[in-house]
N, C-alpha and C positions, 0 to 999 in steps of 0.2 A: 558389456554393453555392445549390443548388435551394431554393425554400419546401418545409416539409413539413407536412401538415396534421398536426389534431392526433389523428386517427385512427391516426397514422405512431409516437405516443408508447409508446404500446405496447410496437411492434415496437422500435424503439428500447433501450425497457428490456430485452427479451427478448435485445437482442443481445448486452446488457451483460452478462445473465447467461452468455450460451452463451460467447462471449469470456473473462471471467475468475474463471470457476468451472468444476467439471465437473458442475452440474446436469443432468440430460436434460429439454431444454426440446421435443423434437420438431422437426417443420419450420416454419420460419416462412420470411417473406419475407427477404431479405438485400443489403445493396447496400453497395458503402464509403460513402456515404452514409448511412446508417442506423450502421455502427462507427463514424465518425468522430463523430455528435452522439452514441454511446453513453457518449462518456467525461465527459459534463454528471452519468452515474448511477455515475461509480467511487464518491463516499460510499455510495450505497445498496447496492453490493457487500456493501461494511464491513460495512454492520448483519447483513447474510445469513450471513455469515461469522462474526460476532461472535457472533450469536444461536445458531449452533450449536458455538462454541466453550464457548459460558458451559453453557447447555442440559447439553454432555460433562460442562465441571465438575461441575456441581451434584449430577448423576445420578449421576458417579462419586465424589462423596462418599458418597453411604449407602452403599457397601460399602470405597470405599479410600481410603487418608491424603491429605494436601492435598495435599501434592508430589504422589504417582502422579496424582492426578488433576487438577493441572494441566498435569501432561505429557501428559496423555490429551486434554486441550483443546489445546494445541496441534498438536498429532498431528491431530485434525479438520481443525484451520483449514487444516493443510500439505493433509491431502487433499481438500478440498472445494474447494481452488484448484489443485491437483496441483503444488504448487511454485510457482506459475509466478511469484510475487516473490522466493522465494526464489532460484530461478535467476538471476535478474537481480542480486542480491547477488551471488552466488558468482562468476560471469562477470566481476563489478566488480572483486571483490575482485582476482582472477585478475591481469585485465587493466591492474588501472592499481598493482598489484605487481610486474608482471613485466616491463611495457612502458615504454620511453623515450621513446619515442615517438609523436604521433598516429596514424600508420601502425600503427605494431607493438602500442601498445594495441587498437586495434580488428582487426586477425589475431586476437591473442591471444581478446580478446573471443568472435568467432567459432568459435573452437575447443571441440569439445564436452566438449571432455575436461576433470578437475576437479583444480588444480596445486593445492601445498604453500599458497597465496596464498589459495586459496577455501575449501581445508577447514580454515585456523585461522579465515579469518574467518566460514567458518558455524556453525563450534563456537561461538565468543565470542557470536554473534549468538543463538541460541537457549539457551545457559548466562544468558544476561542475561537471555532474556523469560521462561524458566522461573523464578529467582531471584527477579525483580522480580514476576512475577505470584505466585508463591508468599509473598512478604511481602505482595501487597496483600492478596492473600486471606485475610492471616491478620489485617489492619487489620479487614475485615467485608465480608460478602459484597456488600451496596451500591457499596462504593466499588469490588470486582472489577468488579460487573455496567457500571457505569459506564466504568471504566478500559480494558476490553474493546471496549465500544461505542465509547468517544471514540476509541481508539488505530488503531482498523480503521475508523475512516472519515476522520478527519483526516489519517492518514497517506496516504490514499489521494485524497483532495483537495488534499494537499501536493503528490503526484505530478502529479496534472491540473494544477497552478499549474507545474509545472516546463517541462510540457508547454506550457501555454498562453505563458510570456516566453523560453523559448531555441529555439533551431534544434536542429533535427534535422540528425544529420551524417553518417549514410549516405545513400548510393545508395534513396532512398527507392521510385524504381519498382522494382526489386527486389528490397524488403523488405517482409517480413509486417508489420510496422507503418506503411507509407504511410499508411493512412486514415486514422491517428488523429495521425501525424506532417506528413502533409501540408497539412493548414489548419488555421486559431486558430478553436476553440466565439465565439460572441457574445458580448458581454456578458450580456444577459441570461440564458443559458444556464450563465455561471459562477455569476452571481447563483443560480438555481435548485442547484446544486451545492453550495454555499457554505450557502444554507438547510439545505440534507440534513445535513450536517455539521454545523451547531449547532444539531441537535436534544439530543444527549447533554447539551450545557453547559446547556440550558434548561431540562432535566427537573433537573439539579444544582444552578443558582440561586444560586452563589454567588461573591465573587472568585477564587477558589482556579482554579474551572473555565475562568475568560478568561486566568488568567496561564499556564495549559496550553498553550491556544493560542497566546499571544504568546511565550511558548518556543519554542515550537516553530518556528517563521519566520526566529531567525536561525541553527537550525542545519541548517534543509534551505536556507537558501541560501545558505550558506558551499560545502554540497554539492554544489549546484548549480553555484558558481562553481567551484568546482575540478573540476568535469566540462568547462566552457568553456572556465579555462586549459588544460587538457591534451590537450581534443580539439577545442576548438572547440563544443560545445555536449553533448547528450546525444543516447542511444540507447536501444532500450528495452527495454535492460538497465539501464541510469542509474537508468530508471521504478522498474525493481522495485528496486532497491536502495534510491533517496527513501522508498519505502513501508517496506522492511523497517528502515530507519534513524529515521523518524519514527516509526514506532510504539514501537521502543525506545526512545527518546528521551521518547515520550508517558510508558510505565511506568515509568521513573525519575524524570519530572518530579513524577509522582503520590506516587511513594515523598517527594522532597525536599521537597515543599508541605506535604504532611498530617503529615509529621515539625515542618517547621520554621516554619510559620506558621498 
């Protein structure tokens, strides 16, 4: 892995953006080098996403009730990423529903089409974040603003850590996730990751906001581990599914903390 100066950080971030959002960022420079150190900025995704999911809320309460308008929040974050974790869920769901085994899970995974297996598990998957953000919301708008933030970049630095300790088990020359499947960020660059994401806990200051985090660790790697038994490590569809399962996991942690302690 080449040095890259730090004029290269930039482009970097920008690649993060054009990768997993649909912003129009324009032309910039582009290399798998430049995708593969983008994924040190998946937390700062989070915030990009979060801040215009909250933003939808907040707007769409002067005129509609909390529910409509947190369905309208998350209706953004879907389009401002155009799916693309959520796909990853549904493919999971699919694949490790339908398949016996490592083979036939990942056929199955590949197939574009969406089985009985994807579309309960993406009903239950958004019935839950709507639910869960709809009670925080109605806890105070703080705790949303926060819940939002923490949940869209933890869960997405949950995925980079999934990233960072298992193997990739496709055919990675070709597949569209080589760059980012085919070598481990530095240390120091998960370090820089790992900051991005405990920004929401700092601006919160309290216990409640670290026991989120420590939550959250044994059930993305229960996940994790049962992507290994069953295929031998993950794909990145695994990715989006860590994301979209850590982030629910984040909103109900939030519901069971501020209820019970």
């Amino acid at each position: 892995m080449k040095k890259l100066h730090w004029q290269d950080e930039w482009h970097i971030l920008l690649t993060a953006v054009m990768f997993f959002t649909r912003i129009p960022i324009g032309k910039i420079p582009y290399s798998q080098e430049l995708l593969h150190r983008s994924r040190k900025y998946f937390p700062l995704i989070g915030y990009v996403v979060a801040a215009a999911s909250v933003c939808a809320c907040f707007l769409s309460l002067k005129v509609w009730p909390p529910l409509l308008s947190v369905l309208l929040s998350c209706v953004v974050s879907i389009l401002l990423t155009g799916g693309f974790h959520e796909d990853g869920w549904i493919d999971s769901c699919d694949s490790f529903g339908g398949g016996w085994t490592p083979e036939k899970i990942l056929t199955i995974m590949k197939d574009s089409r969406i089985g009985s297996y994807g579309t309960i598990g993406f009903f239950f998957l958004v019935s839950l974040k709507i639910a869960s953000l709809y009670a925080i919301l109605g806890l105070s708008r703080g705790l949303f603003l926060f819940a939002v933030l923490g949940a869209h970049t933890t869960s997405r630095f949950m995925a980079s850590c999934v990233a960072q300790n298992y193997d990739y088990v496709r055919d990675i020359d070709s597949s569209k996730s080589k760059p980012i499947a085919s070598a481990k960020l530095a240390v120091t660059e998960m370090l820089v990751s790992f900051a991005i994401t405990l920004l929401p806990y700092l601006v919160l200051s309290n216990g409640k906001s670290v026991l989120l985090l420590l939550v959250n660790v044994p059930f993305v790697a229960y996940l994790a581990e049962y992507f290994k038994k069953h295929i031998g490590g993950y794909t990145g569809d695994c990715l989006g599914a860590v994301q979209q399962f850590s982030e629910v996991v984040f909103y109900l942690s939030v519901l069971a903390l501020w209820k019970y302690i």
